[in-house]
C-alpha positions as CSV (number, residue, x, y, z in Angstrom):
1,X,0.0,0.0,0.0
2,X,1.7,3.4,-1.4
3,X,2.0,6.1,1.6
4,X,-0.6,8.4,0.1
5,X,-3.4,5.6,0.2
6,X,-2.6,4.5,3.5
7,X,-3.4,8.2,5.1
8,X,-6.4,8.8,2.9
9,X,-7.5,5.5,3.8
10,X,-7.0,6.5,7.5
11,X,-8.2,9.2,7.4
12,X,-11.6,8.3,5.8
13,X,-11.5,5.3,8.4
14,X,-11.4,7.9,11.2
15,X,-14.0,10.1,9.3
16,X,-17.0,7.4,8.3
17,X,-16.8,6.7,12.4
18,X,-16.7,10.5,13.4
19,X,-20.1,10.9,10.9
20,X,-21.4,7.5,12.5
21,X,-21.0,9.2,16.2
22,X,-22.3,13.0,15.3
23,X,-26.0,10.5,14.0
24,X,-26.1,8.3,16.2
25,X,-25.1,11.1,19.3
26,X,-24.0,10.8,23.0
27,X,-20.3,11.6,23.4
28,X,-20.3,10.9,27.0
29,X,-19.6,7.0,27.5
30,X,-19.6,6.6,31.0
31,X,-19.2,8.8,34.6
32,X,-15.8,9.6,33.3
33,X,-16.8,11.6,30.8
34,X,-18.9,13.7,32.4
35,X,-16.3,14.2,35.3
36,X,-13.8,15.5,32.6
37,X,-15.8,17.8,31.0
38,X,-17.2,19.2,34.5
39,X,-13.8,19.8,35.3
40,X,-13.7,21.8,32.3
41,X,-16.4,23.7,32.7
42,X,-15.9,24.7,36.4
43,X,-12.7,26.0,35.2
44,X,-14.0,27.9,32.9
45,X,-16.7,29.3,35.1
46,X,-15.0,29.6,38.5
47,X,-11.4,28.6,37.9
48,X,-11.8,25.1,40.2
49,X,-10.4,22.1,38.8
50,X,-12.9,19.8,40.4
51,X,-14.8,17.2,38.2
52,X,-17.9,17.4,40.0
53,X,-21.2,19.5,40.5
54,X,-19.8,23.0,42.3
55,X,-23.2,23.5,43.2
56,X,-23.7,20.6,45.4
57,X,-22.6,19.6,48.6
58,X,-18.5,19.6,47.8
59,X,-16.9,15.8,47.7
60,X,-12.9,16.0,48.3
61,X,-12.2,13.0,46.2
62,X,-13.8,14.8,43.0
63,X,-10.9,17.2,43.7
64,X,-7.9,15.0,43.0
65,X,-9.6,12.2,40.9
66,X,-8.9,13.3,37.3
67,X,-5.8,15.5,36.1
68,X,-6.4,18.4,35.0
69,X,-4.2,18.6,31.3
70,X,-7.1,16.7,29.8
71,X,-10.0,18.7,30.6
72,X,-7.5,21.5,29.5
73,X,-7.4,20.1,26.6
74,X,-11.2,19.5,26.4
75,X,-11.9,23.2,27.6
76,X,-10.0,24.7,24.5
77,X,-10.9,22.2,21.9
78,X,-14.4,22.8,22.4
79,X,-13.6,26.7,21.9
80,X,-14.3,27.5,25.7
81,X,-17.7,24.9,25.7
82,X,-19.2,26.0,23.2
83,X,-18.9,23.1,20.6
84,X,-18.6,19.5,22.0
85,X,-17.8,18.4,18.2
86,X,-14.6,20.5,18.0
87,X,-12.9,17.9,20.4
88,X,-14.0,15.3,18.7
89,X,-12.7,16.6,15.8
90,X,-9.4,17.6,17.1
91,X,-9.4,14.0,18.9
92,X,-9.7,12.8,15.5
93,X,-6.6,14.5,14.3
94,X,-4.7,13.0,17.0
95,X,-5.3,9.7,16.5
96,X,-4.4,10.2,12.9
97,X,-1.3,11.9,14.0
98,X,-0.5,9.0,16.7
99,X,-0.4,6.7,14.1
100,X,1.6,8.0,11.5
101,X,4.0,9.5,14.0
102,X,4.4,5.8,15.3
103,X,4.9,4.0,12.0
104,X,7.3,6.7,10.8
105,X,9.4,6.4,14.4
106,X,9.7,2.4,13.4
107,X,10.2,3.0,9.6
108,X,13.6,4.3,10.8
109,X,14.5,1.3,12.2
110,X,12.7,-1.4,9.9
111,X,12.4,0.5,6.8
112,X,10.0,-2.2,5.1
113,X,6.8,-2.4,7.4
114,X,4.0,-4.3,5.5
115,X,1.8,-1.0,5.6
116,X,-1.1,-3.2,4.0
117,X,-1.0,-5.4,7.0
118,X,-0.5,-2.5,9.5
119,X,-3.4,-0.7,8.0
120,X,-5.5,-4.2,8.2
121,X,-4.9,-4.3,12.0
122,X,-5.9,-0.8,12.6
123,X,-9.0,-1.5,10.9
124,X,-10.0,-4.4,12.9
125,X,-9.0,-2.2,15.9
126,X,-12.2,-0.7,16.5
127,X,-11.4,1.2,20.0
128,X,-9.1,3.3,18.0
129,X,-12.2,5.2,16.5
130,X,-14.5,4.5,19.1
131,X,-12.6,6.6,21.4
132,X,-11.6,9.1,19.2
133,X,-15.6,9.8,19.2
134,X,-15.9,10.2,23.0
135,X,-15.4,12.8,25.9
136,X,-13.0,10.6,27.3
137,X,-9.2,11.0,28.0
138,X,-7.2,7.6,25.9
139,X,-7.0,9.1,22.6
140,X,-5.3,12.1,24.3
141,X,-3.0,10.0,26.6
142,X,-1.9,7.8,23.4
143,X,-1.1,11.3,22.0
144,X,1.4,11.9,24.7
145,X,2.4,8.4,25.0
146,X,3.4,8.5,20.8
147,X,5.4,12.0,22.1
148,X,7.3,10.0,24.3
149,X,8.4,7.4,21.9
150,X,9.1,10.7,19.6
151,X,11.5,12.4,22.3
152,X,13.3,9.0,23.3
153,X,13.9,9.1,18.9
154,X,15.4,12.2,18.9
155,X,17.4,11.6,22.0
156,X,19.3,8.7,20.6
157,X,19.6,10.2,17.3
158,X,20.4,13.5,17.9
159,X,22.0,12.9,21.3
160,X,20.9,16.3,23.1
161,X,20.3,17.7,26.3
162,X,17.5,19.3,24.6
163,X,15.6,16.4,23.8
164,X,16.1,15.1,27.0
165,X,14.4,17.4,28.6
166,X,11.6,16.9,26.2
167,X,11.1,13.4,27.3
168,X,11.3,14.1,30.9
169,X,8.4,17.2,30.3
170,X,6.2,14.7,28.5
171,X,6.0,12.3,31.6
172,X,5.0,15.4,33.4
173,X,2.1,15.7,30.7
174,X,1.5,11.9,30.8
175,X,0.7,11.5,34.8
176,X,-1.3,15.5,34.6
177,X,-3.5,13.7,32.1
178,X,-4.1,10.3,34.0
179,X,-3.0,9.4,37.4
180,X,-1.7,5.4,36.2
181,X,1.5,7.2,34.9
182,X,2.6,9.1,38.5
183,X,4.6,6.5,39.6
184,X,6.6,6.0,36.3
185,X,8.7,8.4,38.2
186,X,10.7,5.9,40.1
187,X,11.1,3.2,36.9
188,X,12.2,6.6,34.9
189,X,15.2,7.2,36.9
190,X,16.8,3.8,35.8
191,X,15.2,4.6,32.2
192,X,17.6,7.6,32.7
193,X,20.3,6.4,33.6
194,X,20.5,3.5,30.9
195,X,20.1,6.2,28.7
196,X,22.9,8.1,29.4
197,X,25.0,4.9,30.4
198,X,24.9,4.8,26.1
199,X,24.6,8.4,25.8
200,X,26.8,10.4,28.2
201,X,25.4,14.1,28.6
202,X,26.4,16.6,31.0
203,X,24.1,17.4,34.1
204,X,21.7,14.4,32.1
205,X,21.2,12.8,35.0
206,X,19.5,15.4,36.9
207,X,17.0,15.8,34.2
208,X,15.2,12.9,35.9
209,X,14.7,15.1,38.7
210,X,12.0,17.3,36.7
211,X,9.2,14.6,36.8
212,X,9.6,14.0,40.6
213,X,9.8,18.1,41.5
214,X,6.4,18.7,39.4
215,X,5.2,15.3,41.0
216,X,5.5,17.0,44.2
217,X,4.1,20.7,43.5
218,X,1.2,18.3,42.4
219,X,0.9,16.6,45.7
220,X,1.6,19.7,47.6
221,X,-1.3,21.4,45.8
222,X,-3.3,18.2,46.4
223,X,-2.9,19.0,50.5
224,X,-3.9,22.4,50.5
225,X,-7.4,22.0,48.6
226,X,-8.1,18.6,50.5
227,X,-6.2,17.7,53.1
228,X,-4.4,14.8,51.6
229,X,-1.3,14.2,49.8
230,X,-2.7,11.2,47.5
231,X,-1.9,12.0,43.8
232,X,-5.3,10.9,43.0
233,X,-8.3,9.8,44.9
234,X,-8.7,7.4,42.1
235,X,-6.3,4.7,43.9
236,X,-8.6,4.4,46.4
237,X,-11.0,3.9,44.1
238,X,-9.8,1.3,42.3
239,X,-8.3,-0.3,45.1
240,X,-12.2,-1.2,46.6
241,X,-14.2,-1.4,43.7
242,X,-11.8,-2.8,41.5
243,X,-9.1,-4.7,42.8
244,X,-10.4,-5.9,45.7
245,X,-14.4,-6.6,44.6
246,X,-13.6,-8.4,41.8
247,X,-11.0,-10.6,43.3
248,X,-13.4,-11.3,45.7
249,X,-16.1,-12.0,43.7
250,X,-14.5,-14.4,42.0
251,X,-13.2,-16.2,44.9
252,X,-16.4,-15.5,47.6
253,X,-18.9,-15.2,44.9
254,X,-20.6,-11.6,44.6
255,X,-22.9,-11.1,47.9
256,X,-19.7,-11.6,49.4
257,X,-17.6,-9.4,47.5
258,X,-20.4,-6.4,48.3
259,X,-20.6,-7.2,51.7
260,X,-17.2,-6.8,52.3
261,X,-16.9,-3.4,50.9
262,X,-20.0,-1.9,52.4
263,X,-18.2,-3.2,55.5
264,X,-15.1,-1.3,55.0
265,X,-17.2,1.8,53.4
266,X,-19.3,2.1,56.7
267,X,-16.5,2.0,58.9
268,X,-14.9,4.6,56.7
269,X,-17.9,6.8,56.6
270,X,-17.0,6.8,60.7
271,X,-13.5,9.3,60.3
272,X,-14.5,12.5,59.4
273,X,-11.2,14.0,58.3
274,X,-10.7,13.4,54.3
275,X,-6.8,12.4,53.9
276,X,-7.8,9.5,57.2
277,X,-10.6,8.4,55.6
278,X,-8.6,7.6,51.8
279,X,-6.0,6.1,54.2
280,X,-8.4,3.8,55.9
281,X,-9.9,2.7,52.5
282,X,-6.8,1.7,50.9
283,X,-5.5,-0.3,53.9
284,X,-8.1,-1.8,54.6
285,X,-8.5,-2.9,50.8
286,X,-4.5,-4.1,50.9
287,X,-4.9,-5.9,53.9
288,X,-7.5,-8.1,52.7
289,X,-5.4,-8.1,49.3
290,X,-2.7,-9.8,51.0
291,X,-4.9,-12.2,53.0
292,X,-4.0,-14.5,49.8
293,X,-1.6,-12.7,48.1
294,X,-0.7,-15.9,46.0
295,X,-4.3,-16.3,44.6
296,X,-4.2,-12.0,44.1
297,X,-1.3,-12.7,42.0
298,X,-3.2,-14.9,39.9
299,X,-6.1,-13.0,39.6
300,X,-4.0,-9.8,38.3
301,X,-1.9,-11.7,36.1
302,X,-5.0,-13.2,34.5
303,X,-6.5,-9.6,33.8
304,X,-3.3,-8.4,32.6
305,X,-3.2,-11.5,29.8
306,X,-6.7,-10.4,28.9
307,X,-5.9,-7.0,28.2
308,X,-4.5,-8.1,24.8
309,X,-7.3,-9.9,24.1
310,X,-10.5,-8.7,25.2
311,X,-12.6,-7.4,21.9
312,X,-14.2,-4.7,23.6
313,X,-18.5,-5.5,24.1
314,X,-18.8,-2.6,26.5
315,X,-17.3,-0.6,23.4
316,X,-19.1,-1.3,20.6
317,X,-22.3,-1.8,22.5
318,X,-22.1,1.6,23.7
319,X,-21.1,2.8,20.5
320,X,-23.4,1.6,18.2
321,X,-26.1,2.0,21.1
322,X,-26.8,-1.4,20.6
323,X,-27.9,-3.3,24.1
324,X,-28.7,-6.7,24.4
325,X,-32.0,-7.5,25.9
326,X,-30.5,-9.5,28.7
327,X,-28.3,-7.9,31.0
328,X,-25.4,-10.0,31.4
329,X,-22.9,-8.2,32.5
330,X,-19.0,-7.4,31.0
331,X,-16.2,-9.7,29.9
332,X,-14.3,-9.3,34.0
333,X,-18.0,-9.5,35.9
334,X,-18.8,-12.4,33.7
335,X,-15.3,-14.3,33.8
336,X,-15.5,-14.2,37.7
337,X,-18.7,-15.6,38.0
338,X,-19.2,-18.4,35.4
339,X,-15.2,-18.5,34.4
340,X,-14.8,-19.0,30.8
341,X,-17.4,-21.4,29.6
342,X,-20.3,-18.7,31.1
343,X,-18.2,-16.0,29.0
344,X,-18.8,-18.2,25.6
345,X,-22.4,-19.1,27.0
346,X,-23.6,-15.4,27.2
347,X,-21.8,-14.3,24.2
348,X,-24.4,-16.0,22.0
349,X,-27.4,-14.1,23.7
350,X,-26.0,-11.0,21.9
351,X,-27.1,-9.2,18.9
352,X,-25.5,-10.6,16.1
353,X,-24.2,-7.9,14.9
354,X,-21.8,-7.5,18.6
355,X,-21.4,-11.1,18.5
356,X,-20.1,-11.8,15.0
357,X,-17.8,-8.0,15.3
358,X,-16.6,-9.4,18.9
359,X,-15.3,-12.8,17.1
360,X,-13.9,-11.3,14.4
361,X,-12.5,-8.6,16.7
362,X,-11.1,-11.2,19.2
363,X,-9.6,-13.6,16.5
364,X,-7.6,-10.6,15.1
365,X,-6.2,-9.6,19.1
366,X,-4.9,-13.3,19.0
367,X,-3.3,-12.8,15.9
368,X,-1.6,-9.6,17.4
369,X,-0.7,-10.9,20.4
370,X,1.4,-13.5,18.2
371,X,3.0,-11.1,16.3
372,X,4.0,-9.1,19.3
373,X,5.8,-12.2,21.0
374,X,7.3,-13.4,17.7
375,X,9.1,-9.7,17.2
376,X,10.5,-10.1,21.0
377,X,11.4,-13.9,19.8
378,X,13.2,-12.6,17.0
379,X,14.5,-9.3,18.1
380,X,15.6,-9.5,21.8
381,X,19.0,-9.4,21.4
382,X,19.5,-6.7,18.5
383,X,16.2,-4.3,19.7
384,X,17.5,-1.4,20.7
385,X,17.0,0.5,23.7
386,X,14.3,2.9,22.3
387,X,12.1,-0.2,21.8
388,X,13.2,-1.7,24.9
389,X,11.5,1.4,27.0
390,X,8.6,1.1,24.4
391,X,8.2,-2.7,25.9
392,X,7.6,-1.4,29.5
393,X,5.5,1.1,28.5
394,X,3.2,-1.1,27.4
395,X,4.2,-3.8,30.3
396,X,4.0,-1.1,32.6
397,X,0.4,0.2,31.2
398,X,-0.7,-3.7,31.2
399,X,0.9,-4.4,34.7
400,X,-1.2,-1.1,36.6
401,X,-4.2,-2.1,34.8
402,X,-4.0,-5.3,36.2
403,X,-7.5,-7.0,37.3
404,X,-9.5,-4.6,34.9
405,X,-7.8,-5.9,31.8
406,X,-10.7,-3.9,29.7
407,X,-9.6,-3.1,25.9
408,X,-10.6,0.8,27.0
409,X,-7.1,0.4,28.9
410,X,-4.8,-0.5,26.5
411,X,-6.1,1.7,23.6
412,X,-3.1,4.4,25.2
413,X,-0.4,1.9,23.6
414,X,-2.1,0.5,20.8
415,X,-0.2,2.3,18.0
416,X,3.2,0.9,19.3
417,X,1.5,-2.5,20.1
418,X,0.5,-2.7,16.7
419,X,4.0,-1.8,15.3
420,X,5.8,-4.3,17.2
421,X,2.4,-7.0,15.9
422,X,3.0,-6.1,12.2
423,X,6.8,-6.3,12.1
424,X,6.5,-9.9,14.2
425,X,3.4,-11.4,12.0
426,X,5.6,-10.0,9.0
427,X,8.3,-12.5,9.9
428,X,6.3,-15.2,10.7
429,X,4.1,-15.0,7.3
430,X,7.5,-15.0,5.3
431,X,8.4,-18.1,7.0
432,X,5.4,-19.8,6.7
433,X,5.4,-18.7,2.7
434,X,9.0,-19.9,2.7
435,X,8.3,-23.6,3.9
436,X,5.4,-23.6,1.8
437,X,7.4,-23.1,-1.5
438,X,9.9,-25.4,0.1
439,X,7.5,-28.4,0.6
440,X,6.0,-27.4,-2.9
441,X,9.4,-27.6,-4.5
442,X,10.2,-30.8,-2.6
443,X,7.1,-32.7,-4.4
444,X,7.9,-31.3,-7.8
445,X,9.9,-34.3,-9.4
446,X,11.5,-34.1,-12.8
447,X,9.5,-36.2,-15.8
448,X,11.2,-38.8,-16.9
């Protein structure tokens, strides 16, 4: 596929689903949305970067639980509120940019990417579009995540203090967009200091200070409006309602699982000061955690390995606005309760449309997930350390995710997933074609 045809044919991709969202309507797919584009309003109205209703009763957690940089971004692309399709649009452009920014980055590397196959895999990748089409933070965040990959290029081509410092900013824009990325602070400073072991650049090393100094103002901040110096009120969060209610549920069952955490939520509701109260929450939720820490570790593993493959039926559904009659739940809730033979079960008492888009959806993921272990098969040895950060970018996105393992999650890395899958299922469809010709040539006999 020539270079011109590939980003018309993206960009009419990205444009038949942007038409398919302005018809079909609703841009707000879950609470999420609407706390981002609160946030944006209040600042707009009363300068408060809180993601919640300034009119009602104030809730300190609505404070801290989403970074501001997004609903920044959602305040200007919507020309101060006044047009929610502006962000869509200019959501639109970034995923278009994400992607060709990405493939360029590895072109420099592996000058012959199979851009037909690459452009096949994006199609199949629904959530790219999906989200481009929502009041929702991922397509932003992949943005960022696609500048990081940029700044690590030009640092190891260029070798520059300069572009250091450009990499170390854009982790300060990755964690002020959303929280999972705060604590990439501490793995950074090794990042660093591998980079400069092969690069050596004067006063370098301190550069990994920036993250951690912002990191700080941020949690500083955090203590004068609520009392706490949590980064995000989100950990707590997803600690109880997450973490510890699913693991639960699938060990306990789910009457269980909710008793537990009205427990802890009642005896919470008992400490009146705010940064106590968060405290209490998450250890109380860790302490039951590590009551079985062996089966936790299972449990989080297992969500991280479905991460790759789950097709997304919370996704489309919402989407296309297309519920199934029966409520059966998600891919996690339905996993935990029936295991894997409930998930097939249920999947049939979809509308066909979800169903036969989820299979082909799901049977494309595996295919991907191939490719990406074949390229680190292959290329472990002679990747070089650019890709290597790359890999824990996405390990480290998979690994925080954990027990939620929900496509929505991994959308932020897609575009360097799907680099790594195309370059690895490139290699493997060469050798296939090659022991195919060979076995053909082998039953060829001469005629006598």
């Amino acid at each position: 596929m020539k270079k011109s045809l590939f980003i018309l044919s993206l960009i009419l991709l990205h444009f038949i689903f942007f038409i398919l969202k302005i018809c079909i309507g609703n841009f707000y797919i879950n609470e999420d949305s609407y706390e981002y584009y609160n946030m944006a309003g209040n600042i707009l109205s009363d300068f408060q970067f809180y993601c919640g209703d300034l009119k009602s009763n104030i809730d300190y957690t609505l404070y801290t639980k989403r970074p501001p940089l997004y609903s920044i971004f959602v305040l200007f692309s919507s020309f101060l509120m006044k047009s929610k399709i502006g962000i869509l649009i200019c959501q639109n452009v970034l995923s278009i940019s994400s992607i060709l920014i990405i493939k360029q980055i590895f072109e420099n590397y592996y000058p012959k990417i199979n851009t037909s196959l690459l452009f096949l895999l994006i199609v199949v990748s629904w959530n790219q579009f999906i989200y481009s089409n929502y009041i929702i933070s991922e397509i932003f965040f992949q943005f960022l995540i696609v500048l990081l990959a940029f700044s690590l290029h030009l640092f190891f081509k260029y070798k520059s203090l300069k572009n250091l410092l450009f990499y170390q900013i854009v982790i300060v824009l990755l964690f002020l967009t959303k929280p999972v990325f705060y604590l990439f602070i501490f793995p950074n400073l090794i990042l660093t200091f591998l980079m400069l072991k092969k690069i050596r650049i004067k006063l370098g090393y301190f550069s990994a200070v920036i993250p951690i100094l912002f990191f700080l103002v941020y949690s500083f901040w955090n203590v004068q409006r609520t009392g706490s110096s949590d980064f995000s009120s989100i950990q707590g969060i997803n600690l109880l309602h997450w973490n510890l209610y699913f693991f639960n549920q699938k060990e306990y069952g789910v009457e269980k699982a909710r008793e537990i955490n009205k427990q802890i939520l009642n005896k919470s509701h008992q400490i009146e000061n705010y940064a106590e109260r968060q405290s209490f929450i998450k250890r109380e939720a860790i302490s039951h955690i590590l009551k079985d820490p062996l089966g936790y570790m299972m449990f989080h593993i297992s969500g991280c390995f479905r991460i790759f493959l789950d097709p997304g039926r919370f996704d489309i559904s919402k989407f296309y606005s297309i519920e199934s009659s029966i409520k059966i739940g998600g891919f996690l809730d339905q996993i935990n309760k029936n295991g894997i033979k409930g998930v097939i079960n249920n999947l049939y008492k979809q509308p066909i449309f979800i169903l036969i888009s989820l299979l082909i959806i799901f049977g494309f993921n595996v295919l991907k997930l191939i490719g990406f272990i074949w390229f680190w098969i292959k290329n472990y040895k002679k990747a070089s350390l650019l890709f290597w950060i790359l890999f824990f970018v996405i390990a480290y996105i998979v690994a925080l995710t954990g027990p939620l393992g929900a496509s929505r999650f991994f959308v932020p890395v897609l575009p360097i997933y799907l680099l790594f899958s195309v370059i690895g299922m490139s290699h493997l469809i060469s050798i296939i074609k090659k022991r195919y010709y060979c076995t053909n040539t082998s039953l060829t006999f001469p005629s006598s």
